[in-house]
C-alpha atoms as a printed R data frame, in Angstrom:
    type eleno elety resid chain resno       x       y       z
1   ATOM     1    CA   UNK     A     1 -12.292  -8.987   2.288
2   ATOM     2    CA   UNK     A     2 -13.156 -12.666   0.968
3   ATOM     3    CA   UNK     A     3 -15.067 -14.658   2.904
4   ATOM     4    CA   UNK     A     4 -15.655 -18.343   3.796
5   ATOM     5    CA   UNK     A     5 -19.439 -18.068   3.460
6   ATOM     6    CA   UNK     A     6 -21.028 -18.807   0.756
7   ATOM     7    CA   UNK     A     7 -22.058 -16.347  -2.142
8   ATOM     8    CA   UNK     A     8 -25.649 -15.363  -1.986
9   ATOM     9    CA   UNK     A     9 -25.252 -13.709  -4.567
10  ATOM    10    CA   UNK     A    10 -24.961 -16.644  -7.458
11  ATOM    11    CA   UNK     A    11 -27.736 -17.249  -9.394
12  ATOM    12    CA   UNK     A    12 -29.440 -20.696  -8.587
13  ATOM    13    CA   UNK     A    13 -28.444 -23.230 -11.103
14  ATOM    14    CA   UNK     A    14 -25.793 -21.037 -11.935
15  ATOM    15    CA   UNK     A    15 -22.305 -22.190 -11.313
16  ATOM    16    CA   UNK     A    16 -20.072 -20.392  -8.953
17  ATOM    17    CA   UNK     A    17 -16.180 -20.818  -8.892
18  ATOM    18    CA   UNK     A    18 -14.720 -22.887  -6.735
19  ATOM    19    CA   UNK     A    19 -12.556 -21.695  -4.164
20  ATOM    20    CA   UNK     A    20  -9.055 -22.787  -2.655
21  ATOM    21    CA   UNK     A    21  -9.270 -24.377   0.699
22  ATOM    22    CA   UNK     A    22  -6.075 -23.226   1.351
23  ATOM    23    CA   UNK     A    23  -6.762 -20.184   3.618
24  ATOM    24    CA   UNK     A    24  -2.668 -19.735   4.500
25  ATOM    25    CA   UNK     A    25  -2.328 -17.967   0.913
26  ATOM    26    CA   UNK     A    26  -5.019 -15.546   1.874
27  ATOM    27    CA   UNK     A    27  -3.223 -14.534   4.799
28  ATOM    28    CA   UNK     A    28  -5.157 -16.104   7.088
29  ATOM    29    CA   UNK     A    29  -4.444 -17.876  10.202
30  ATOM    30    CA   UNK     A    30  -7.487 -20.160  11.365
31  ATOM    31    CA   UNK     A    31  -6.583 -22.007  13.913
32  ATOM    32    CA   UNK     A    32  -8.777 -24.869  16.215
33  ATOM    33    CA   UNK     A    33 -10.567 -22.713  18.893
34  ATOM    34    CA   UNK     A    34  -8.261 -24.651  21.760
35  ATOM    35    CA   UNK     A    35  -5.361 -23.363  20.254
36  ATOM    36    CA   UNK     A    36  -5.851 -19.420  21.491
37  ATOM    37    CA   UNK     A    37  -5.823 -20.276  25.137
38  ATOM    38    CA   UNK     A    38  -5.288 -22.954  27.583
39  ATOM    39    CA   UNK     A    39  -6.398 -23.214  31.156
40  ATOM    40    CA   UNK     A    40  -3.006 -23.105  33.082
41  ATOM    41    CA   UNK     A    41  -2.615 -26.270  34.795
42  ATOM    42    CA   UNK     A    42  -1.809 -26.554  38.952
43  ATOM    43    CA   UNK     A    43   1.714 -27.380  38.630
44  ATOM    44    CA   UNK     A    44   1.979 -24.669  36.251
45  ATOM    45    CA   UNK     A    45   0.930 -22.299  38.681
46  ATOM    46    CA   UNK     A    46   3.945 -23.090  41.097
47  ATOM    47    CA   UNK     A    47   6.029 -22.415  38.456
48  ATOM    48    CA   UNK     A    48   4.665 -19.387  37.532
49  ATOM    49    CA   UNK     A    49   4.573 -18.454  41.410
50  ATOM    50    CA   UNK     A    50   8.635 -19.586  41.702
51  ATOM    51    CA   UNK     A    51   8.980 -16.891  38.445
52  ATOM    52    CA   UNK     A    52   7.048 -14.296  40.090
53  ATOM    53    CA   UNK     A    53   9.684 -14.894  43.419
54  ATOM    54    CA   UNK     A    54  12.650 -14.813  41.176
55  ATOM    55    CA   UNK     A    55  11.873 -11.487  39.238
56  ATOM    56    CA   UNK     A    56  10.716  -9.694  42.626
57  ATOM    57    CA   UNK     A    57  14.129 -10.741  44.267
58  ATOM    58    CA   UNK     A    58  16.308  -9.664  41.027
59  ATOM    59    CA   UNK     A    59  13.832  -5.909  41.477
60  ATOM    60    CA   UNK     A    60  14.257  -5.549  44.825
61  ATOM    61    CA   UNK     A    61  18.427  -6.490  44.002
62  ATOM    62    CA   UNK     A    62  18.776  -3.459  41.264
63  ATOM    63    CA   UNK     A    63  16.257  -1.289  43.444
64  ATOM    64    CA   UNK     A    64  19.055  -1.722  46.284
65  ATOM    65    CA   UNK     A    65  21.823  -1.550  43.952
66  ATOM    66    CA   UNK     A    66  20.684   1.894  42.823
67  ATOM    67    CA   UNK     A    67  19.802   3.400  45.834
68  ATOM    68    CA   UNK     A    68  23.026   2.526  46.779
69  ATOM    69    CA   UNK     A    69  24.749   3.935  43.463
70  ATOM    70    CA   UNK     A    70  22.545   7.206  43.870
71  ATOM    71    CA   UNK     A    71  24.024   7.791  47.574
72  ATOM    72    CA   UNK     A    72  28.031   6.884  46.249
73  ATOM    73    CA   UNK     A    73  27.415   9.570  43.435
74  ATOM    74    CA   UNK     A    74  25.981  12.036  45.977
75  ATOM    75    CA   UNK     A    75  29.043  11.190  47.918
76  ATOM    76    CA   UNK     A    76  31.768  11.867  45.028
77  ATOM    77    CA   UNK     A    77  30.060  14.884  43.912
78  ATOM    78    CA   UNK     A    78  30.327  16.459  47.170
79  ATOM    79    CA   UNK     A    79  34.346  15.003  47.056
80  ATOM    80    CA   UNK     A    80  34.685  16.953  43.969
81  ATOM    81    CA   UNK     A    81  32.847  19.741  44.828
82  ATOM    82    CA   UNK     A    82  35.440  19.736  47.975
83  ATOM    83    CA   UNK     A    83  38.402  18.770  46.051
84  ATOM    84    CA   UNK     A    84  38.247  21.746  43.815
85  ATOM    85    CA   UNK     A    85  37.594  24.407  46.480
86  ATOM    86    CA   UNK     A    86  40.859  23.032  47.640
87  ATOM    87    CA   UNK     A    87  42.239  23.047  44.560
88  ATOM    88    CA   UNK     A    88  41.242  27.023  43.964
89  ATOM    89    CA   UNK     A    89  42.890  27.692  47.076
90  ATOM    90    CA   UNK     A    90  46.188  25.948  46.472
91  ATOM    91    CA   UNK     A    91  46.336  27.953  43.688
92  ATOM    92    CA   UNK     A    92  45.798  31.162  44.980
93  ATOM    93    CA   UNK     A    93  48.063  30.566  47.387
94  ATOM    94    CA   UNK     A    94  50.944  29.698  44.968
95  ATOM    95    CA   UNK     A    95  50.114  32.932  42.939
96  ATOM    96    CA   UNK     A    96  50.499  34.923  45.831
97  ATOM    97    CA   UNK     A    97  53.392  33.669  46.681
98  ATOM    98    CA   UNK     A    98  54.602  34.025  43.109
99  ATOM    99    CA   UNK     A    99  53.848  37.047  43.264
100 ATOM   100    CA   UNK     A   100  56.183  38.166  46.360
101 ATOM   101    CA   UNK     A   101  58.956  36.352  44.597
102 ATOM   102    CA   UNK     A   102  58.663  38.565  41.296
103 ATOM   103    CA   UNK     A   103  58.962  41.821  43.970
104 ATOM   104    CA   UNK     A   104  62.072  40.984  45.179
């Protein structure tokens, strides 16, 4: 991996190469050491704490909105489960009477 340190390795009094100061077409990203992080400042922090609000209340929203969806599709599935019992029963009932109409 090259390096920005110095050879050691050169010879003294004999001539090393030169190399480009331009680490970017290495790959390299060196940035000042200020640039990683930053103290967050105080009115920052209210805005960060106004975020934090907003994303709770939007949670606690879908939370609600699927408990709520979780209890209507309990609810239909126990329609359904109702609607076709009835459903088998009409049906029984017409074959039996279709029945009694073929024996006369």
């Amino acid at each position: 991996m090259p390096s920005s340190r110095p050879d050691k390795t050169v010879p003294e009094g004999g001539c090393q190469a030169t190399e480009s100061s331009d680490f970017r077409q290495l790959g390299l990203d060196f940035r000042p050491s200020d640039g990683y992080s930053q103290a967050p400042r105080k009115e920052d922090r209210g805005m960060n704490q106004e975020l934090f609000e907003r994303l709770d209340s939007r949670i606690t929203e879908l939370v609600e909105k699927y408990a709520s969806l979780k209890e209507e599709n309990a609810r239909l599935a126990e329609e359904n489960q109702r609607l076709l019992s009835e459903r088998e029963g009409l049906t029984a009932r017409v074959d039996a009477i279709l029945g009694k109409l073929e024996g006369l």
